[in-house]
Kinemage of the C-alpha trace (Angstrom):
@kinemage 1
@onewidth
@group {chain A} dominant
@subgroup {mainchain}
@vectorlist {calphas} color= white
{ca unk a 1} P -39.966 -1.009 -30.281
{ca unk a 2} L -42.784 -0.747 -27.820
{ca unk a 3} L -43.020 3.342 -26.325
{ca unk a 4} L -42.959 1.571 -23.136
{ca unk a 5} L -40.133 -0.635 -24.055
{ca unk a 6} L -38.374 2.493 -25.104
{ca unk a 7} L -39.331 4.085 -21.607
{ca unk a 8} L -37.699 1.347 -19.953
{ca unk a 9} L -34.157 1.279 -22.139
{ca unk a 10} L -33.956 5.239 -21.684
{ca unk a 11} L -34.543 4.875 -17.751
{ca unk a 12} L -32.350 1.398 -17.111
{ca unk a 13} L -29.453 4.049 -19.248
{ca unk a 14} L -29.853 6.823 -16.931
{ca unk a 15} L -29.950 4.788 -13.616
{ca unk a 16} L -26.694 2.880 -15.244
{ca unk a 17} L -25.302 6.255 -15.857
{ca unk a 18} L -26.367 7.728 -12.577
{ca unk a 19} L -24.263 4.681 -11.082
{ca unk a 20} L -21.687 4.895 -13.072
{ca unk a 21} L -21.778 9.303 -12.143
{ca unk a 22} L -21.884 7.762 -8.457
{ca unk a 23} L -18.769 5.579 -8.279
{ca unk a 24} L -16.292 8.337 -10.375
{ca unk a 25} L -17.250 11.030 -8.309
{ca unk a 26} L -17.382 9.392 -4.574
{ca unk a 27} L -14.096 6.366 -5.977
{ca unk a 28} L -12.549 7.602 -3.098
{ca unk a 29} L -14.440 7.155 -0.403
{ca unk a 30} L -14.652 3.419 -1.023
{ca unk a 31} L -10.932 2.905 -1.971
{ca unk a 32} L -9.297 4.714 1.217
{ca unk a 33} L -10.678 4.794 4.601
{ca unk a 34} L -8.536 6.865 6.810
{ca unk a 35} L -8.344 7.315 10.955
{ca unk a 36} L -8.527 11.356 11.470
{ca unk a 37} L -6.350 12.603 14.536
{ca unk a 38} L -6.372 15.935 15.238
{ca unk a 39} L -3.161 17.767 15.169
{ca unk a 40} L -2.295 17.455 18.787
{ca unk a 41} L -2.520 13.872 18.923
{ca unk a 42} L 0.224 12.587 20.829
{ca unk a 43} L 1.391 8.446 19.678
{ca unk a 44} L 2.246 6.579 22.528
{ca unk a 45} L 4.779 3.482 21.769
{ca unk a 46} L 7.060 1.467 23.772
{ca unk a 47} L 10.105 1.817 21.224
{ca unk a 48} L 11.285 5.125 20.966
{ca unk a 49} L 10.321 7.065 17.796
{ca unk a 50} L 10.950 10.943 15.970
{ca unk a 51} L 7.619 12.415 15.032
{ca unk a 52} L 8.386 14.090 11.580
{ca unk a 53} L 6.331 16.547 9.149
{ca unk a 54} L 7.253 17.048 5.386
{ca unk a 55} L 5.715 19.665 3.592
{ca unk a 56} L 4.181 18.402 -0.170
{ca unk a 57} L 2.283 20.164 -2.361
{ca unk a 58} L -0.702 21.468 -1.064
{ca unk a 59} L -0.382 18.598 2.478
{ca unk a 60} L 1.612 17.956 5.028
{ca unk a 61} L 2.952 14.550 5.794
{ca unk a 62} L 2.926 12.875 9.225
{ca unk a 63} L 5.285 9.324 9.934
{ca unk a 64} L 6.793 7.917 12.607
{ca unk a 65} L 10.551 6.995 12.764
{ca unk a 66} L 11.420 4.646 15.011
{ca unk a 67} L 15.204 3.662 15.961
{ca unk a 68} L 16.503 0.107 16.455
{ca unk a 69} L 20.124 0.283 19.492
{ca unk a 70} L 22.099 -0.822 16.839
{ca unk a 71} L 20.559 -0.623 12.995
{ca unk a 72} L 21.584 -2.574 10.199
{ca unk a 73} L 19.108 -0.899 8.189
{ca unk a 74} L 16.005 0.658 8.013
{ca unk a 75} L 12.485 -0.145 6.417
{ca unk a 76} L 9.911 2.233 4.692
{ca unk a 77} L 6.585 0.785 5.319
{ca unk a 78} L 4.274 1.815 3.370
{ca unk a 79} L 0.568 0.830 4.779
{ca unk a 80} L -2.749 -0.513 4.036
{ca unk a 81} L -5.962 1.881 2.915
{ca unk a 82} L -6.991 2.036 6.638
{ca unk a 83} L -5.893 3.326 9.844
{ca unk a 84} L -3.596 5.930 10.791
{ca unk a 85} L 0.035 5.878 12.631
{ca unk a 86} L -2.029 5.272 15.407
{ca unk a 87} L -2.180 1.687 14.341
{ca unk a 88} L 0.130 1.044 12.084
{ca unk a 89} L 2.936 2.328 15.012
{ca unk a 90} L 2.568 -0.876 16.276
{ca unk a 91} L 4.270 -2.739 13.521
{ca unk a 92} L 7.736 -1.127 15.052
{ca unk a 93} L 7.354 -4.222 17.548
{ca unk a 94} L 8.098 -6.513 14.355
{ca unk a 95} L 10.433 -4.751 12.776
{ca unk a 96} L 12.787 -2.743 15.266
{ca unk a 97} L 13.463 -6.021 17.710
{ca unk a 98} L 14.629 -7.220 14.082
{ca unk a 99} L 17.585 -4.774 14.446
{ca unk a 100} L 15.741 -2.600 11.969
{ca unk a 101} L 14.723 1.332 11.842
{ca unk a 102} L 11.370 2.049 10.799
{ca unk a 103} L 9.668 4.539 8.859
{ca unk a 104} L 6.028 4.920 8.672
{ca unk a 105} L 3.975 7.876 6.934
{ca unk a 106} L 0.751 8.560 6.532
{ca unk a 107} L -0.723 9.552 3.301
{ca unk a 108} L -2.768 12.671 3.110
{ca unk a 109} L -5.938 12.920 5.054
{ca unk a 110} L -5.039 10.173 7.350
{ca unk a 111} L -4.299 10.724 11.272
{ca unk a 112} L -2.430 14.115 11.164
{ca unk a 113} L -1.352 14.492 7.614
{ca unk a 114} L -3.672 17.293 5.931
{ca unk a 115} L -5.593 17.079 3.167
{ca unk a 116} L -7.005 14.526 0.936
{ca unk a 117} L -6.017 12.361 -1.772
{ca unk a 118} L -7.555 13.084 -5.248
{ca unk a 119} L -5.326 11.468 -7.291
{ca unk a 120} L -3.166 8.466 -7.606
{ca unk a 121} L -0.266 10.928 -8.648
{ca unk a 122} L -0.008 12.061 -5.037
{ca unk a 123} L 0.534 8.872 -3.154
{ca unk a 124} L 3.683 8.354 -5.591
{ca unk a 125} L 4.721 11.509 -5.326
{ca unk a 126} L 4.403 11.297 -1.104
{ca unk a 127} L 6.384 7.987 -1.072
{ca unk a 128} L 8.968 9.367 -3.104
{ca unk a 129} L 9.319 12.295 -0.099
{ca unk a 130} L 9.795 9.797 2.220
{ca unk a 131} L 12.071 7.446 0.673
{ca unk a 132} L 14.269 10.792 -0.220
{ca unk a 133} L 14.289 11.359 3.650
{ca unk a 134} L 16.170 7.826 4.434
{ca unk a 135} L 18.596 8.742 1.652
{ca unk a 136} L 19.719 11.800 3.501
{ca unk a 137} L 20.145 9.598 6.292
{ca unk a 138} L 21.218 6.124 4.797
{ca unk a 139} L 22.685 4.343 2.227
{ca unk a 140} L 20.554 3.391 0.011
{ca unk a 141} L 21.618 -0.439 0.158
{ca unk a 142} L 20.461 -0.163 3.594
{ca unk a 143} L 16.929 0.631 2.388
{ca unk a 144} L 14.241 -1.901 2.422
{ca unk a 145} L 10.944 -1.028 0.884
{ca unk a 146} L 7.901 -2.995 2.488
{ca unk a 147} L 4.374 -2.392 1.064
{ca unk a 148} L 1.359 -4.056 2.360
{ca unk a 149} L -2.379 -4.098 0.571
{ca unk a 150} L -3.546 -0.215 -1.342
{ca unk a 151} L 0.396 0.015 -0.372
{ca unk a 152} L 2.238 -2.808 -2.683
{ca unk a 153} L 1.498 -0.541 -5.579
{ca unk a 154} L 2.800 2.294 -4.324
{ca unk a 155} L 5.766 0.244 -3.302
{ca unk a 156} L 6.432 -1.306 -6.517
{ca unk a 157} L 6.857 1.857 -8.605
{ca unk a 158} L 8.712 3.121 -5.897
{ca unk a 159} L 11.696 0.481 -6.143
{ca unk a 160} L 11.163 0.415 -10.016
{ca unk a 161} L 12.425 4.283 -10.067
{ca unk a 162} L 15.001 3.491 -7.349
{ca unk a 163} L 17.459 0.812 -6.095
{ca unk a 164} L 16.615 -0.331 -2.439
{ca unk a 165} L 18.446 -3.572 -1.221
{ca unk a 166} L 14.473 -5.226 -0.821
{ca unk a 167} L 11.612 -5.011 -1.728
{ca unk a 168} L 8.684 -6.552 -0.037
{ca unk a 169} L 5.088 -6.960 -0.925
{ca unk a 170} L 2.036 -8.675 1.567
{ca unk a 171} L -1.116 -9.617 -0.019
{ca unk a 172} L -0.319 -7.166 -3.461
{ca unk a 173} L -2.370 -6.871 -5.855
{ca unk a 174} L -1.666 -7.012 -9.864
{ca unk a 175} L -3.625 -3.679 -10.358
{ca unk a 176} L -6.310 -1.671 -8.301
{ca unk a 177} L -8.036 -1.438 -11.262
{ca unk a 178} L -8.070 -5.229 -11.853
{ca unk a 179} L -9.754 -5.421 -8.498
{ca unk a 180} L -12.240 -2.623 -9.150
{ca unk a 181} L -13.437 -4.645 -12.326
{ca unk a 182} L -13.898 -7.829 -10.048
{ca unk a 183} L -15.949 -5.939 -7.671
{ca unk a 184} L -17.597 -3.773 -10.182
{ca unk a 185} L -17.499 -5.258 -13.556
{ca unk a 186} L -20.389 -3.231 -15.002
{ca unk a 187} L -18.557 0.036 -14.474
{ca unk a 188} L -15.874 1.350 -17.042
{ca unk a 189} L -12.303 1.075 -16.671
{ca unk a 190} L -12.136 4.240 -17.697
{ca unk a 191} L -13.936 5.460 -14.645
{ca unk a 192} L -11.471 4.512 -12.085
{ca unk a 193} L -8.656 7.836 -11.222
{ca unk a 194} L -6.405 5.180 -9.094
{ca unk a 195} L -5.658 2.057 -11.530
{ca unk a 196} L -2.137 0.737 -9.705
{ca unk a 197} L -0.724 -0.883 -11.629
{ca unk a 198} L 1.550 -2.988 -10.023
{ca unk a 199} L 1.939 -5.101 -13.246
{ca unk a 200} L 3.273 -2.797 -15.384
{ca unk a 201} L 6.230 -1.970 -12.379
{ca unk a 202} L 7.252 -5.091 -10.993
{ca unk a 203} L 9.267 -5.708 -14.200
{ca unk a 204} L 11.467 -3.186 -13.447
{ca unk a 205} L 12.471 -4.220 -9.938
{ca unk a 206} L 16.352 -4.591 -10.067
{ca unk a 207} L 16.430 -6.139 -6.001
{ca unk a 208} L 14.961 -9.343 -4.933
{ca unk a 209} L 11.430 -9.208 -4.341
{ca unk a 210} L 9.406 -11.365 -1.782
{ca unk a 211} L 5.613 -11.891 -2.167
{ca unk a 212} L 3.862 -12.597 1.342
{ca unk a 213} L 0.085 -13.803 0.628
{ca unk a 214} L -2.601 -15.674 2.309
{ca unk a 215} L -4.210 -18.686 0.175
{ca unk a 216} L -7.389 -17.624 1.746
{ca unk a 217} L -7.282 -14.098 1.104
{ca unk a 218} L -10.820 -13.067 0.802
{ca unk a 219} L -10.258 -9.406 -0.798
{ca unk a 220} L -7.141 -9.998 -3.176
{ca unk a 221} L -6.902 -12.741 -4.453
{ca unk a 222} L -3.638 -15.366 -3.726
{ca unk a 223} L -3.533 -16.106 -6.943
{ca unk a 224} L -2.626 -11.785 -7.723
{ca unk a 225} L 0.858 -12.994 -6.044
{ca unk a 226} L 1.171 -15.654 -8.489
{ca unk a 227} L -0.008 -13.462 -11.471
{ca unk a 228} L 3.193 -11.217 -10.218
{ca unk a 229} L 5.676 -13.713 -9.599
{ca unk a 230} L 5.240 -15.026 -13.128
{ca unk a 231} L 6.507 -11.101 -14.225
{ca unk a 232} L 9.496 -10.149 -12.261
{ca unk a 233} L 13.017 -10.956 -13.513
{ca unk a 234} L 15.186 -10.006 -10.545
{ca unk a 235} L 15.595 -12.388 -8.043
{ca unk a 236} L 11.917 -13.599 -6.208
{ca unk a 237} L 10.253 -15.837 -3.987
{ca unk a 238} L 6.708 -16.159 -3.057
{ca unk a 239} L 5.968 -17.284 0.676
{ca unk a 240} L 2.614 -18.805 0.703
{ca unk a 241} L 0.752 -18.775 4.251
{ca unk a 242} L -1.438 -21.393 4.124
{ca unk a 243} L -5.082 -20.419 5.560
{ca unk a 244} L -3.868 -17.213 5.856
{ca unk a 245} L -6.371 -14.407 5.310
{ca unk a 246} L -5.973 -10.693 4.039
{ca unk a 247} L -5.344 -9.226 7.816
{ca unk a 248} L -3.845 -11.872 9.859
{ca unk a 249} L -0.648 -12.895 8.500
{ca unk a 250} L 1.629 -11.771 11.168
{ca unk a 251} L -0.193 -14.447 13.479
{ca unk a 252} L 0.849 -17.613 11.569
{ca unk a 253} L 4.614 -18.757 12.066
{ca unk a 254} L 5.315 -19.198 8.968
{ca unk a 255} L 5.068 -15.338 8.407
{ca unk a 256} L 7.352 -14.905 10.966
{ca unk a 257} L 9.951 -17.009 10.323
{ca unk a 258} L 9.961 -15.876 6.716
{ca unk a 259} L 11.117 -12.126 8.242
{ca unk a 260} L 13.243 -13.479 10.026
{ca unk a 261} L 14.965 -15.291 7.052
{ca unk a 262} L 15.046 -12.304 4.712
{ca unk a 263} L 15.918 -9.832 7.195
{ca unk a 264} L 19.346 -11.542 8.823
């Protein structure tokens, strides 16, 4: 081999492991993207709502509990990679008017929950806070679990450890890590701290389970739902929006009228 063909190998290695340096150290800047608010934010919503604060280790934990006139249950919602409560308050107009309570947090770092994330152990271990909250305050058959995108993971081991009376999942994914190799297939598996695995979970799901994904989904894939459906044994359905895409399902009737089915 050439020295200047040798040059070359050695540098392409180091830029590779540069890269590769890069993606481990900064992961989570491109997996969560939160909405800061400082602490005396005030949320403004038409349905009335408690503000609440849980103390974790090392955070504190900001969500929204809004109250339905006459609940027959209440959902945990746990939300996408982006945002804040600031946002995602405005999913109590779906829910509540569906005679439900609803319970929002934020992880860590977003709006006016402290800290940061730095491990996938934490947004387990903050869902598990919050679902302990309703069980002070409901029975747990009276629990339904909704996740939707980074949160279907989260959601899934969440129900796996527990027994709500539903569990629901929009546009999940089969693992983070399987999506991290589809945007990044040159980097290690190894590298990623956050791998989700929402395959290994769903298994374990004792209460139905309802898929919601978009055939058009442009940043996980429809066919993830399938991939899932194929390994839960409790009772399942997958509701297909056709043309749907990854952040517009709640504008296609079909979405609707699916809620409206499983939540009676």
């Amino acid at each position: 081999m050439s020295r200047m063909l040798m040059t070359g190998v050695i540098l392409a290695g180091a830029i590779y492991a540069l890269i590769c340096a890069l993606l481990y150290v900064y992961q989570e800047r491109l997996i969560f993207h939160p909405d800061v608010l400082p602490p005396e934010f005030t949320y403004d919503f038409p349905i009335p709502f408690d503000e609440l604060t849980w103390q974790v280790d090392g955070a504190t934990i900001n969500a929204l509990h809004f109250r339905a006139a006459h609940a027959k249950g209440v959902i945990l919602y746990l939300h996408g990679n982006a945002g804040s409560l600031r946002g995602w308050g405005a999913l109590a107009q779906t829910f509540v008017p569906r005679g439900y309570d609803l319970l929002v947090p934020d992880y860590r770092g977003y709006g006016k929950s402290t800290s940061r994330i730095t491990g996938e152990a934490m947004l387990h271990q903050d869902a598990l806070v919050a679902y302990s909250y309703l069980q002070r305050h409901y029975r747990e058959d009276q629990i339904v679990v909704y996740g939707r995108s980074l949160g279907t993971g989260i959601a899934a081991k969440l129900a796996a450890a527990l027994a709500p009376r539903l569990l629901l999942l929009e546009t999940p994914y089969v693992s983070l890590q399987s999506l991290a190799t589809r945007q990044f297939p040159f980097v290690p598996p190894a590298l990623l701290k956050y791998r989700l695995r929402t395959d290994l979970w769903i298994g374990a799901v004792r209460c139905p389970i309802y898929l919601i994904h978009g055939t058009r989904d442009e940043l996980i894939p429809y066919e993830s739902s399938v991939q899932l459906l194929s390994l839960i044994k409790a009772p399942r359905e997958l509701i297909s929006i056709d043309g749907g895409h990854h952040n517009d399902l709640a504008a296609f009737p079909q979405y609707q009228a699916a809620l409206d089915r499983i939540l009676w």
